[in-house]
C-alpha positions as CSV (number, residue, x, y, z in Angstrom):
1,X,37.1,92.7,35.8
2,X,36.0,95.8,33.7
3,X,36.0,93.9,30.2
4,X,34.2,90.5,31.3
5,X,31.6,92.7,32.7
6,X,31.5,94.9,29.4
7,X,31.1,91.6,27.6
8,X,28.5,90.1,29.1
9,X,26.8,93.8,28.9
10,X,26.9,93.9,25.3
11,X,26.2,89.7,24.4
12,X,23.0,91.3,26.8
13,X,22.1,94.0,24.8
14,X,22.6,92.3,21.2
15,X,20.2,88.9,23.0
16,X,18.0,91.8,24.0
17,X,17.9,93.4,20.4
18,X,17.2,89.9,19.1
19,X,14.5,89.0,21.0
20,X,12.5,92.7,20.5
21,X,13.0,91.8,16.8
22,X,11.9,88.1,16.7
23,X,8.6,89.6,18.9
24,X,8.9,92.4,16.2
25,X,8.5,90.0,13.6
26,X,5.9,87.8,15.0
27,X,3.9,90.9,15.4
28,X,4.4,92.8,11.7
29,X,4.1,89.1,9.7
30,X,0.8,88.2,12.3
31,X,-0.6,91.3,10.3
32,X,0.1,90.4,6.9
33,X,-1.3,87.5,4.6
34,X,1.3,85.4,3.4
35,X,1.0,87.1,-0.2
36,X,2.1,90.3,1.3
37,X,5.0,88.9,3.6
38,X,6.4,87.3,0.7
39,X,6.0,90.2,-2.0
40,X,7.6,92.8,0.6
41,X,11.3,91.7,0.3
42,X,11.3,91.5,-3.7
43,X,9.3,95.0,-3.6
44,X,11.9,96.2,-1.4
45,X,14.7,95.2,-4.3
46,X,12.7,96.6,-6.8
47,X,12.2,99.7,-5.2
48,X,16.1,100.3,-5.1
49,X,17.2,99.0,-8.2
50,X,19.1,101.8,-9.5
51,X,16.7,104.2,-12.2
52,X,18.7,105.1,-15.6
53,X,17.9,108.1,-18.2
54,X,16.3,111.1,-16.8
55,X,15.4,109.6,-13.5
56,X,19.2,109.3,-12.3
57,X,19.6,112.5,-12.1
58,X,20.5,113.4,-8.0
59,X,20.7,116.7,-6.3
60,X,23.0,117.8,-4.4
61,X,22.5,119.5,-1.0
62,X,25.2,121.7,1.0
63,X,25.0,122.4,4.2
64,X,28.0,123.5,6.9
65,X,29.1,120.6,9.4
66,X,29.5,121.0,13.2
67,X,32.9,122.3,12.3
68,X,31.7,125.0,9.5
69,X,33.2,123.4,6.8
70,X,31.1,122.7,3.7
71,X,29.9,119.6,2.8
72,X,27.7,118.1,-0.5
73,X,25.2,115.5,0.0
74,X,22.7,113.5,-2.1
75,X,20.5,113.4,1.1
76,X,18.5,116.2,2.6
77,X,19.5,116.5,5.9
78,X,17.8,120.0,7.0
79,X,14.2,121.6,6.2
80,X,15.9,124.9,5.9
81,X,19.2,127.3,5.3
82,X,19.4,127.5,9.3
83,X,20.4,123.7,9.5
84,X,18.0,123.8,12.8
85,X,15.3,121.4,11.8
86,X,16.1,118.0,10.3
87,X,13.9,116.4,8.1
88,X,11.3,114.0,8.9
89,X,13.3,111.2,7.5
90,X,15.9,111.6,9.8
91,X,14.2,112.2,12.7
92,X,12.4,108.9,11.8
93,X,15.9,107.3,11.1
94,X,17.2,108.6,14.4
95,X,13.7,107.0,16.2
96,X,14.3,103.7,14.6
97,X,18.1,103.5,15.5
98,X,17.6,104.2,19.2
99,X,15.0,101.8,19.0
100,X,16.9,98.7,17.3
101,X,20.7,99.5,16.1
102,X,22.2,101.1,19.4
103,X,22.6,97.9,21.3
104,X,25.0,96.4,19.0
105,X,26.3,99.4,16.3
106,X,26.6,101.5,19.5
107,X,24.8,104.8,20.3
108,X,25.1,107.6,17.7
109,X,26.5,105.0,15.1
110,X,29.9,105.1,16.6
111,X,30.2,101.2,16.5
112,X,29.8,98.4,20.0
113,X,31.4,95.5,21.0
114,X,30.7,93.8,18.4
115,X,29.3,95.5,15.7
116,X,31.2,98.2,13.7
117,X,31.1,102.1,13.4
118,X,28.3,102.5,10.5
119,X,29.9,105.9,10.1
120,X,33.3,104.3,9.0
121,X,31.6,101.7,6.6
122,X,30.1,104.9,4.8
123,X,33.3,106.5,4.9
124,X,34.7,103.7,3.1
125,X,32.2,104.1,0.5
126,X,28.9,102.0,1.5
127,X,26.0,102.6,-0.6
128,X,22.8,102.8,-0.1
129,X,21.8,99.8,-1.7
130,X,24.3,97.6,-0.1
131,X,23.1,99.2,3.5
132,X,19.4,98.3,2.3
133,X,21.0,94.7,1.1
134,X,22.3,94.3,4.3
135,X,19.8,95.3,6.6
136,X,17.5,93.1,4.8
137,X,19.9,90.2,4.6
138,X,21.6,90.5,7.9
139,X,24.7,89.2,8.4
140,X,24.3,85.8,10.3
141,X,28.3,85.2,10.3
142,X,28.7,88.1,12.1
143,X,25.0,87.6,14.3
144,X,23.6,90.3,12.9
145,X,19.5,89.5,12.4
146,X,18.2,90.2,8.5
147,X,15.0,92.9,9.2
148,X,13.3,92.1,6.3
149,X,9.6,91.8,7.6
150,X,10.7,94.4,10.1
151,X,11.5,97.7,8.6
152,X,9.8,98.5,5.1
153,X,12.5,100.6,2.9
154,X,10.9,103.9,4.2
155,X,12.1,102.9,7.3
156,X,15.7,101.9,6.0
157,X,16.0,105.2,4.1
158,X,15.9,106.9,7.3
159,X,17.9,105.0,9.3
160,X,20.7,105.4,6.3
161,X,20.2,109.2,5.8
162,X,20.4,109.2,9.7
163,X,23.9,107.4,9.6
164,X,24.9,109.8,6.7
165,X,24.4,112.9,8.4
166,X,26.3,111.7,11.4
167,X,29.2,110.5,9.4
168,X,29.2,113.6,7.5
169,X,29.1,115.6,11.3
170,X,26.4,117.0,9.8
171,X,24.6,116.1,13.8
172,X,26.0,116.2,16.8
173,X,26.2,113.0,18.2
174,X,25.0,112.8,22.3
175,X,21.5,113.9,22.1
176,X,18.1,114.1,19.4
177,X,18.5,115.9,16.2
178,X,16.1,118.5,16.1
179,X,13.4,117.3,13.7
């Protein structure tokens, strides 16, 4: 009885997702001319086509995990040594992924019913451009939606270094980062 009920639960939640993000869409493309909704997704690649020479240079942050072990990052996770404020990015990343991944990718990334544990496909060496690819792209195999038109890369960012720093156990999972 349990798992009928849990899969009609979660076919609800990922119809629900769907339709905030189709009213979503109407609403960010109603305020756009059609030059702009058409530029945005090649911007998007262009802005994360990967820089050569001087500019590919990445620092490295360290910080302790909820465990006290240390751990190297190309993301800055904290605004200070203390590790009690996050930064504004992934506050923002957390804000966005309560507001639209949850219902399918689970809360605090740890995977749903039918979509998997983020966490795990960074493990296993997901980059950021193929999380930007695939948020914009969706995957309509699998149902998930393409954002493109929805989230601008900021927003994407953010929702990645959010996913990072809870695959890393950089954040607790069960409550807000402190941001």
């Amino acid at each position: 009885m349990i798992k009928p009920l849990r899969k009609v639960l979660s076919l609800f939640f990922c119809a629900t997702a769907l339709f905030f993000h189709a009213f979503d869409v109407h609403a960010a493309s109603s305020n756009m001319s059609d030059g702009q909704t058409e530029a945005q997704p090649s911007t998007l690649a262009a802005a994360s086509t990967p820089k050569s020479g001087a500019n590919a240079a990445v620092s490295m942050n360290t910080y302790k995990d909820i465990h006290g072990r240390s751990v190297q990052t190309d993301i800055a996770v904290f605004t200070a040594a203390d590790q009690t404020s996050v930064t504004p990015a992934v506050s923002h990343g957390y804000e966005k992924y309560g507001a639209y991944c949850f219902r399918c990718h689970g809360k605090d990334a740890v995977g749903g019913a039918y979509a998997p544990d983020l966490r795990k496909s960074m493990a296993n060496g997901m980059t950021y451009p193929q999380f930007l690819a695939t948020v914009l792209a969706g995957r309509s195999a699998k149902g998930m939606p393409s954002w493109a038109g929805v989230f601008g890369e900021k927003d994407i960012h953010a929702i990645y270094d959010y996913i990072k720093s809870r695959q890393l156990d950089l954040i607790a999972g069960g409550s807000s980062p402190s941001g």
